[in-house]
N, C-alpha and C positions, 0 to 999 in steps of 0.2 A: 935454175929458176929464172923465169922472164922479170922484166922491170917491173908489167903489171901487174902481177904478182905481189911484189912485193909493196910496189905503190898500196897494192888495198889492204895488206897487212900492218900496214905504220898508219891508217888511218883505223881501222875498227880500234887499234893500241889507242891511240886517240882520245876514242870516245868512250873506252873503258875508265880512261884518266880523270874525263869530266867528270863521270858520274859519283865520284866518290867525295866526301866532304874532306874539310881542312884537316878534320885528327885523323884523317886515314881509315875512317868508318863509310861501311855502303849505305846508302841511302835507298830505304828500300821503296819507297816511295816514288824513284825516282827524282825528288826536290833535292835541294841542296839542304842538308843536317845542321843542327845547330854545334857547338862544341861542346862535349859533358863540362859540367862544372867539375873544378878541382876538389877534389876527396877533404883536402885538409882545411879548405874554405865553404864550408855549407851557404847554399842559401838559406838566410834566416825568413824571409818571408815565404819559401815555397816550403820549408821542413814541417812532415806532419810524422806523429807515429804511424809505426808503421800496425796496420788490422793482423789478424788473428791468421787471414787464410797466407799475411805475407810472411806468417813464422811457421806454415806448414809442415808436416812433418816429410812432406813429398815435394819440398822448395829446397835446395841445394841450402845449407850453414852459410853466413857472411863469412867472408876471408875466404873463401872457397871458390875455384874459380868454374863455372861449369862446364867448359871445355877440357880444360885437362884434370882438373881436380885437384890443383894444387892449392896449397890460403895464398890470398896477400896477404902478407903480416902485416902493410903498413893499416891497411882497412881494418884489420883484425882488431887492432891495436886501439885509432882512433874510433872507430865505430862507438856512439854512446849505447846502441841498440841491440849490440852483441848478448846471448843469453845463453846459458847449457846449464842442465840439469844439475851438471860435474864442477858446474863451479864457485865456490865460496860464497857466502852472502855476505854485505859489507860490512864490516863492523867486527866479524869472527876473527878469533885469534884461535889459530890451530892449538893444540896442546901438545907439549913437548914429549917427546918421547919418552919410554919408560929406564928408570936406571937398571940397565943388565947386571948390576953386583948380583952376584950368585948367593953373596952373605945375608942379604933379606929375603925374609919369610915369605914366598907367594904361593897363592892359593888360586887351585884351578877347580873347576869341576870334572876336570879329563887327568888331571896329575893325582900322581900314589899316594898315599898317605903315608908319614912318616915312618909307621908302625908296619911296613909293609918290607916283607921279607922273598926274595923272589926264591928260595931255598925252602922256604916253608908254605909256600904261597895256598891260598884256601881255595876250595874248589868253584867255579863256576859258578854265576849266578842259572847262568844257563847253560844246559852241559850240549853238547856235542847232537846226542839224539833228542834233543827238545826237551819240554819242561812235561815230566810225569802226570798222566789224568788220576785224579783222584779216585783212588778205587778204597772201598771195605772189603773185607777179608770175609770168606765165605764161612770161615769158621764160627764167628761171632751171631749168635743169636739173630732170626730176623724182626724181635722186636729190637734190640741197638741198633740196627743199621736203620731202621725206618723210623725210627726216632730220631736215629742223627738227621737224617734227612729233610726229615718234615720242617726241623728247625732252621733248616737250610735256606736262604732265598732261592727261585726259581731257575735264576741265572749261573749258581754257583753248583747245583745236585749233577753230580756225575751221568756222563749218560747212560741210561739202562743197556744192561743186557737182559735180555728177555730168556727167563728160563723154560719157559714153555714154546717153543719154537715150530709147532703146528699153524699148520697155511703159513709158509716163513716169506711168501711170493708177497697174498694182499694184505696177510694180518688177520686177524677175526674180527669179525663183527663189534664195532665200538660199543655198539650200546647194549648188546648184549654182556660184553665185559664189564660196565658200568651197571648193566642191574645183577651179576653175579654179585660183585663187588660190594652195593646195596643189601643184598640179601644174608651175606656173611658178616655186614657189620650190624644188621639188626639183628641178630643171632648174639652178638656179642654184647650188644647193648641191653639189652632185654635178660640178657645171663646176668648181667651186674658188673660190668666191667669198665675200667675209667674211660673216659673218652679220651686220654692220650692212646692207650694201646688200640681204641675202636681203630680210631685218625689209622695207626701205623700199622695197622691188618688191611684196609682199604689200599691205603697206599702200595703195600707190597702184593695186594691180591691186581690190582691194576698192571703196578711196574712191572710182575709175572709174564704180560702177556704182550708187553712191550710198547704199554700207554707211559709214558715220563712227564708231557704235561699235563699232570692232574692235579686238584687242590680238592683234597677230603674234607668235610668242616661236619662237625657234629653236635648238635644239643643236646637237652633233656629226652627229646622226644622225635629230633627229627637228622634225618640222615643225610646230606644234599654233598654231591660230588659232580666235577666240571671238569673236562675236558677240552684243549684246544691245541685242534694239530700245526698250526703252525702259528706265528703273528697276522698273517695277511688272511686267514681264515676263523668262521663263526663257532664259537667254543658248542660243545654239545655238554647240556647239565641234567643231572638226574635225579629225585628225591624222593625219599622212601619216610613213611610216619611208625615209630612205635607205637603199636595198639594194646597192648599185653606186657608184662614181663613176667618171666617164670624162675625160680632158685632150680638149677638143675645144673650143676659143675659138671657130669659126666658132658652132658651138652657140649658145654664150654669148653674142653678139653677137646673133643670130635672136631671141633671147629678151628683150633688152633694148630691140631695138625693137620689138617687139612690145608690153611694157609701157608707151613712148615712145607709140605709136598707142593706145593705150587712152586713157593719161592725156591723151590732145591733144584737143581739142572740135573738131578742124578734119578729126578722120578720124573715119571712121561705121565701128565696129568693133563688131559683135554680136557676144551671149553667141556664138551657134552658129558664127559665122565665127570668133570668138578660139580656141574649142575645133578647130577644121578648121587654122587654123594650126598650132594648136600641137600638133598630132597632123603635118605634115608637117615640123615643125622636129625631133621626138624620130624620124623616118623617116630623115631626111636622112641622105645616106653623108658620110664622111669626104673633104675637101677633097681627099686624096694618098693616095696608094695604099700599102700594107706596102712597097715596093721603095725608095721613097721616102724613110718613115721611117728603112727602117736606111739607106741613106746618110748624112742629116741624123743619125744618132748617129754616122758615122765623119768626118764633116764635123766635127761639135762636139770631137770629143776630138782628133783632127787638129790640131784651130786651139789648140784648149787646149795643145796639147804644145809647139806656136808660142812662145805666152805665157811656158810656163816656161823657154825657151832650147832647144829644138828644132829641127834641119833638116827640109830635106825627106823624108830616111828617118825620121828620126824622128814625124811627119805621117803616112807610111803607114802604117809598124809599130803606131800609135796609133787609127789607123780601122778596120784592120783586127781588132787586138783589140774594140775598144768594138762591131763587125758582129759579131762569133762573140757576143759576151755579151749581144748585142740580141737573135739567134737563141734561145741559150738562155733569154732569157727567155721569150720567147713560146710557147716549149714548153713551158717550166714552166707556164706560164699555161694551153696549152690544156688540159695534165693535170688544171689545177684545185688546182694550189698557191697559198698565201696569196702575197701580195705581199714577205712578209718572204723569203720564200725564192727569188724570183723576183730578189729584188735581191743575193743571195748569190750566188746563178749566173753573175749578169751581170757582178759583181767579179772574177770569175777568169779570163776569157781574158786583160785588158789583165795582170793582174799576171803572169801567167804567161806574157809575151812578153817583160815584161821582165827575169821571174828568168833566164830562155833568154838573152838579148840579151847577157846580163852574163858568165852561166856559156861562154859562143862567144865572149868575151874580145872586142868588139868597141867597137868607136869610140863607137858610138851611148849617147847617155842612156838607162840605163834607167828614171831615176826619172822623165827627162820622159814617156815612154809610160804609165809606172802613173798618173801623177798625171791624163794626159791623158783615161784612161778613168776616171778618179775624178768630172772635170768632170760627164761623162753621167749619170751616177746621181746626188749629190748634191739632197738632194730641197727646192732652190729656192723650188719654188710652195707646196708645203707651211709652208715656215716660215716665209715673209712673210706667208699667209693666218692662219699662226699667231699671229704675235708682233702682225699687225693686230687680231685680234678680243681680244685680253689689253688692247691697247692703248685699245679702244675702250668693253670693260669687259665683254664675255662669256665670263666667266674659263671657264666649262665648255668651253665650243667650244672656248675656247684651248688647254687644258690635254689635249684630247683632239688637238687638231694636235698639238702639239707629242709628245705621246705618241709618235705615230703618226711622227714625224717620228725620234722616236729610237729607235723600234724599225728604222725604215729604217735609218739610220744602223749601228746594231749589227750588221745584215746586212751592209752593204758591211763591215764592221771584219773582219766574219767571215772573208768569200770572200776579203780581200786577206791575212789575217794567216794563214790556211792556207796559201796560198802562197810568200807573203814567208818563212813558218818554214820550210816544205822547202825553200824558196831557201838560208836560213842554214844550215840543216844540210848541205846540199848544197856548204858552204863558197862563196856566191857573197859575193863583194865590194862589196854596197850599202854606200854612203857617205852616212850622214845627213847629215856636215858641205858638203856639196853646198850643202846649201838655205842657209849664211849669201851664199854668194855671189849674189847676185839678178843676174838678167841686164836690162839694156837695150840693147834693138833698136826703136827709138820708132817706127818706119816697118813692120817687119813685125808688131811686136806688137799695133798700132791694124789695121794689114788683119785679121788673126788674131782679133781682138776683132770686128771687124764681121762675117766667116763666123762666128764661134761662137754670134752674136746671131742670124743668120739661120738656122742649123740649128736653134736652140734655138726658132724663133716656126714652122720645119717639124711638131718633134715638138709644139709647143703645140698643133697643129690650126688655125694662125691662116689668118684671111683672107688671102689673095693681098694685098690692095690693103693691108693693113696690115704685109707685111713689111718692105717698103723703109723706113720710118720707124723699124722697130723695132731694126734693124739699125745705122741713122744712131746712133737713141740710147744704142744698146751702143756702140760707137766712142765717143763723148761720154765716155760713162761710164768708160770705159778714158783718154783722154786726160787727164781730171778726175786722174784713180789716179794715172798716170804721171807726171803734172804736180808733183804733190803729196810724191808718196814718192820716188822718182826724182831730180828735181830740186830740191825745194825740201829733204827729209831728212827728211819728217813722219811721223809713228807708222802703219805700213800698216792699222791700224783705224782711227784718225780720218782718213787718206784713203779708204778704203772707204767710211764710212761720210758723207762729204760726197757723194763721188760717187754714194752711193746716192740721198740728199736730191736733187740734182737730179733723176734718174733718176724718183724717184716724181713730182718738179715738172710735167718734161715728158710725163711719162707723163698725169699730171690733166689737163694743156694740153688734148694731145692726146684725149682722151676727152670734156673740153665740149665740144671743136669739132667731136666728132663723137655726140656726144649716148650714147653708150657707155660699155662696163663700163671702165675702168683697166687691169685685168689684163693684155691683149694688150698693152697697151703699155709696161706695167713689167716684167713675172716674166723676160720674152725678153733683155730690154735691160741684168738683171744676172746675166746669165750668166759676161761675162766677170771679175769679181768675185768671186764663188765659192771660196771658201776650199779649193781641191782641194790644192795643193803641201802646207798644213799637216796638213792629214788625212794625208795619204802619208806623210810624217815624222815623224807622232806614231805611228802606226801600225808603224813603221819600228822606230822606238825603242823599242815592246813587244815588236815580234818578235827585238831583238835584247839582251833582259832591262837594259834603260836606260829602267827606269820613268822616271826623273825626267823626260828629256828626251823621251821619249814622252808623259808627260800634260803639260808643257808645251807643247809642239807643239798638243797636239787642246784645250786651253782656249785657246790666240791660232786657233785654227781655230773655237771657237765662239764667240768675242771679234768675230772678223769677221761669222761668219753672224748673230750677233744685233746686228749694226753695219750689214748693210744690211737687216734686215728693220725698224729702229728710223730710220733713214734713207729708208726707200720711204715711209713711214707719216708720217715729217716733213716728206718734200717735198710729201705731198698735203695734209696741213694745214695748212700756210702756202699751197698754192694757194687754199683755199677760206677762206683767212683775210683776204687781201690781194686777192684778184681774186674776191669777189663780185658777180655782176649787181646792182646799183640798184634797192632797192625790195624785197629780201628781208630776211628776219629773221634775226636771230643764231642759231645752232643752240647753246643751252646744252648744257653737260656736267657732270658730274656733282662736285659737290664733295668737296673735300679732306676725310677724315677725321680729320686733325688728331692724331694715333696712337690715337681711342681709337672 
């Protein structure tokens, strides 16, 4: 290397030298740098805090150096302005560790319990293959599982399997399932059937076809079911009015199997073939002819007049009034009179055979004839369906039978107390004290009881094949009475009202065992129960200005009638309380409000 060479390499060395200031920092400026102040000596008059953007979360930690990344500890240390999320606030005093003695009691929410045995240990809150979907057992009747159901929240009903599996691609037509569905629970309602079992025909005629979000709701008179397929979509709802109802149990029966074949996966029941049925079940004629039914009304008040201490004139004098006022009804009816006034008409021949029977100074009972044609009118099915759906918690529906039930009632009061007064004034000699004497004849009163069960399951409209049954368990029901009041001296409402509880027992029996409504086999079978004698003697005692003993008489008259509609309704819930199929769920109900 030459000397000038090297001459110009110790001069640029030179000028590198100047340019750097006294601590050995460049200057980038070119000028000469001042010298940082000392760390451990702040200036007090240039110290300000430091802002927000100088504690960034993208500004390197103090103590941190940003070349190599190491702290200074001495800055770390002295800094007043050091901060981390990690570190203590002033004043805190840690809390001292916990004592590991194994000898005190500690409790975890992740530690065993004492009581815990790993040799016996209990199984899985949650097993292995998941937690089981709530399913009912096919075996159990499909009014229990649609009962259980309905009482269900929305959230918690199992999800359907669809037994009718036709178009299994798009489903059927919704709204045609929703007016099948309609049309089968006015069929039911219009039959006389409570509006829990209407709810749980709807329900399962729907779930059938593999609708699950449905809510059925039903009144007196009006039908209304909603559908919505998803949350995020607009629910489709449908509503049908009762315009008619008709007593026709065969009906009702047709109907209930029908919904039976839907809900079964073992019968192949299409949308178009459920509609073809159930267009020949609303075709179908009456079981019995009109000739028929009014006998089965002279049959029933007959046997009734049995019951209350009656011969055999007394029997005819009794059918043949309850046939005139059968007659009259049905006139009234074809003219297109309401029912109030149709049951007014029908109250007047029995009473007025027996204000005559009395006035021709004759041997025969006259109260047994009136009371007898009281039997036949006394509106039975009404007020069990009544006092059931109160019971079950469809106070509307209830509130509207029972309406219904006491404007019938005021009709018969009518027809008999027009009479019974011309009677009085007429000076006829009716004896209310009659009624403390009670007659027992245990041998014709139980036959009397079994014809008046079987005329009563004539005018129900019931099937042939379920008369005989219904009739055994009128008898029953009378024996039960008889047993009770008669012989043991028990209050004739708490015997009523036992005899009813079986009544509705056998009556449930009988309807699992045949996969059917209740009805046919209870409303017929407490016929012979029916509070007629008390009505006739309360009535008795208005018309002859002896209020007291008059409303006496017709409160132990509605003391019974609401003794076996409270008795039908507790012998079917101790059946399905105590004699549940295996494998079904409990049907909740609705809790106690507690007064407030």
């Amino acid at each position: 290397m030459s000397e000038a060479e090297d001459r110009d390499r110790g001069e640029d060395r030179d000028h590198r030298d100047e340019s750097r200031g006294p601590d050995g920092g460049r200057d980038r400026g070119g000028a000469e740098s001042r010298p940082a102040p000392d760390a451990t000596e702040p200036d007090e008059g240039s110290a300000k805090p430091q802002s927000d953007e100088a504690r960034s979360a993208f500004s390197p930690p103090s103590g941190v150096a940003p070349a190599t990344g190491r702290p200074n500890r001495a800055e770390a240390e002295d800094d007043p302005q050091v901060t981390s999320e990690f570190a203590l606030p002033e004043g805190f005093v840690p809390p001292e560790p916990p004592d590991t003695d194994t000898s005190a009691t500690t409790t975890s929410a992740f530690s065993l319990p004492h009581t815990y045995d790993a040799r016996n240990a209990p199984s899985a809150f949650t097993p292995a293959e998941g937690v089981p979907v709530l399913r009912l057992t096919k075996e159990a009747p499909w009014q229990d599982r649609m009962r259980t159901m309905l009482r269900m929240p929305v959230a918690e009903r199992p999800t359907p399997e669809a037994a009718q599996k036709h178009d299994a691609e798009e489903g059927p037509a919704v709204p045609r399932v929703l007016d099948l569905t309609l049309r089968i629970g006015e069929l039911l309602l219009a039959g006389g059937e409570g509006a829990e079992d209407v709810e749980a025909a709807m329900f399962a005629v729907s779930r059938s076809y593999g609708l699950d979000r449905v809510e059925p709701n039903v009144t007196f008179t009006l039908l209304n079911i909603s559908y919505q397929p998803s949350l995020v979509e607009d629910p489709v709802t449908a509503a049908r009015t009762v315009r008619r109802r008709g007593t026709d149990y065969t009906r009702l029966s047709a109907v209930f199997q029908l919904v039976d074949d839907l809900t079964s996966p073992h019968t192949d029941v299409s949308l178009e073939e459920a509609y073809r049925r159930l267009a020949e079940i609303r075709r179908n004629r009456h079981p019995y002819p009109g000739w028929a039914l009014t006998a089965a009304n002279g049959l029933l008040a007959g046997s009734a007049s049995v019951l209350v201490g009656g011969g055999v004139a007394v029997f005819f004098c009794a059918a043949v009034g309850a046939m005139l006022g059968d007659r009259l009804a049905w006139l009234a009816s074809g003219r297109g009179l309401p029912e109030f006034y149709q049951f007014l008409v029908a109250a007047t021949p029995p009473a007025a055979i027996g204000v005559a029977l009395n006035l021709a100074h004759s041997d025969l009972r006259a109260s047994a004839v009136i009371t007898g044609g009281l039997f036949a009118l006394l509106p039975g099915r009404a007020l069990v369906a009544g006092v059931q759906d109160g019971l079950t918690g469809y106070y509307i529906t209830a509130a509207a039978r029972l309406l219904e039930v006491l404007y019938f009632f005021v009709g018969i009061v009518i027809g008999v107390l027009v009479v019974l007064y011309a009677g009085v004034q007429l000076h006829a000699s009716l004896d209310p004290d009659v009624a403390v004497n009670a007659v027992n004849k245990p041998v014709a009163q139980l036959l009397a009881s079994i014809a008046l069960s079987l005329a009563f399951a004539v005018l129900l409209q019931q099937e042939r094949s379920t008369v005989i049954p219904v009739a055994l368990n009128g008898g029953v029901a009378w024996l039960i009475y008889g047993s009770m009041h008669f012989t043991g001296e028990i209050s004739p409402v708490a015997a009523t009202a036992v005899a009813a509880g079986l009544v509705g027992l056998f009556g449930q029996l009988l309807s699992r065992y045949q996969f059917a409504s209740s009805l046919p086999y209870v409303t017929a079978a407490i016929g012979p129960l029916l509070p007629g004698s008390a009505t006739y003697y309360g009535l008795l005692g208005i018309a002859q200005n002896d209020l007291n003993d008059g409303l006496l008489s017709l409160s132990r008259a509605v003391a019974t009638a609401l003794a076996i509609a409270i008795g039908v309704n507790l012998g079917s819930e101790i059946s399905r309380l105590f004699l549940r199929v295996p494998g079904t769920i409990a049907r909740k109900g609705a809790k106690r409000t507690r007064g407030f």
